[in-house]
C-alpha positions as CSV (number, residue, x, y, z in Angstrom):
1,X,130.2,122.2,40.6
2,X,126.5,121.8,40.3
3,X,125.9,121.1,44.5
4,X,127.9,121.6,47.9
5,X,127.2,120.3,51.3
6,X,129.5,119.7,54.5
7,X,128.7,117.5,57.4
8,X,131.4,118.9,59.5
9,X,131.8,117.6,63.0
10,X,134.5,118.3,66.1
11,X,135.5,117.3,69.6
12,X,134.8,119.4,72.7
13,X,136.0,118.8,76.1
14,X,135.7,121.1,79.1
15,X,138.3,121.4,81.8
16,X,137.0,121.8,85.7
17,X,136.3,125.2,85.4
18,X,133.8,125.2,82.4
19,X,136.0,126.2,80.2
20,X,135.7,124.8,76.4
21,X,138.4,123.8,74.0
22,X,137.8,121.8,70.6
23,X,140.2,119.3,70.0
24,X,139.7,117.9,66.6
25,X,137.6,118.9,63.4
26,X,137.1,116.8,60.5
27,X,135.2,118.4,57.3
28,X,133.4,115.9,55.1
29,X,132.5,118.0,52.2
30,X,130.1,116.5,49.8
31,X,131.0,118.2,46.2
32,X,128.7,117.1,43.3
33,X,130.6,118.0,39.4
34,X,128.3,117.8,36.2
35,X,132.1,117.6,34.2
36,X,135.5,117.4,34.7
37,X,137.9,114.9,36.0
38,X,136.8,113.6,40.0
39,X,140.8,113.6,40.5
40,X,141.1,116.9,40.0
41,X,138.5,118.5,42.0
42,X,140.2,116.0,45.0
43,X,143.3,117.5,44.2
44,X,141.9,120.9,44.8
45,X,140.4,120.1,48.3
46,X,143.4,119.2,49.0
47,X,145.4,122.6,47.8
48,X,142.5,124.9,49.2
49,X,142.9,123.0,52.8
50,X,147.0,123.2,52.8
51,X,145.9,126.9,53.0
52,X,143.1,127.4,54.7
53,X,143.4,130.3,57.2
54,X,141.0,129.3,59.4
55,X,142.5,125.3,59.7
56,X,146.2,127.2,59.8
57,X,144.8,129.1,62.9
58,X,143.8,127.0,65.4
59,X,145.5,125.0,67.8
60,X,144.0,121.7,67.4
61,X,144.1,119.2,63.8
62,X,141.3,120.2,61.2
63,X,140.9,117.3,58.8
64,X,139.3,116.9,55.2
65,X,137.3,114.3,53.7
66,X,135.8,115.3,50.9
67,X,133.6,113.5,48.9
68,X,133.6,113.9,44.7
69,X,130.0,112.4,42.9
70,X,130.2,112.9,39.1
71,X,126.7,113.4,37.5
């Protein structure tokens, strides 16, 4: 992997007291490979957000996008 950016974006609301909830999060990780096969490194985005701690621990969907570019 020679470069990494996300654009990661989610949905707030607030009830009638203020309070704050997200309701959906979609990552759109941008992953730039100098080698290797693009299929693969889709395939691993795939594995590493099946177990993600962080998307297995909320309460709301956390989506993935990723993006391969091959140089």
């Amino acid at each position: 992997m020679t470069a990494y950016e996300d654009h990661a974006a989610g949905t707030m609301v607030t009830d009638e007291t203020g309070a704050g909830r997200f309701t959906d999060v979609v990552l759109r990780p941008r992953v730039t490979i100098s080698a290797g096969d693009a299929e693969r490194a889709q395939q691993l985005h795939e594995d590493a957000h099946e177990k993600c701690f962080i998307a297995n621990s909320v309460n709301f969907p956390v989506r993935c996008e990723p993006v391969i570019i091959q140089e």
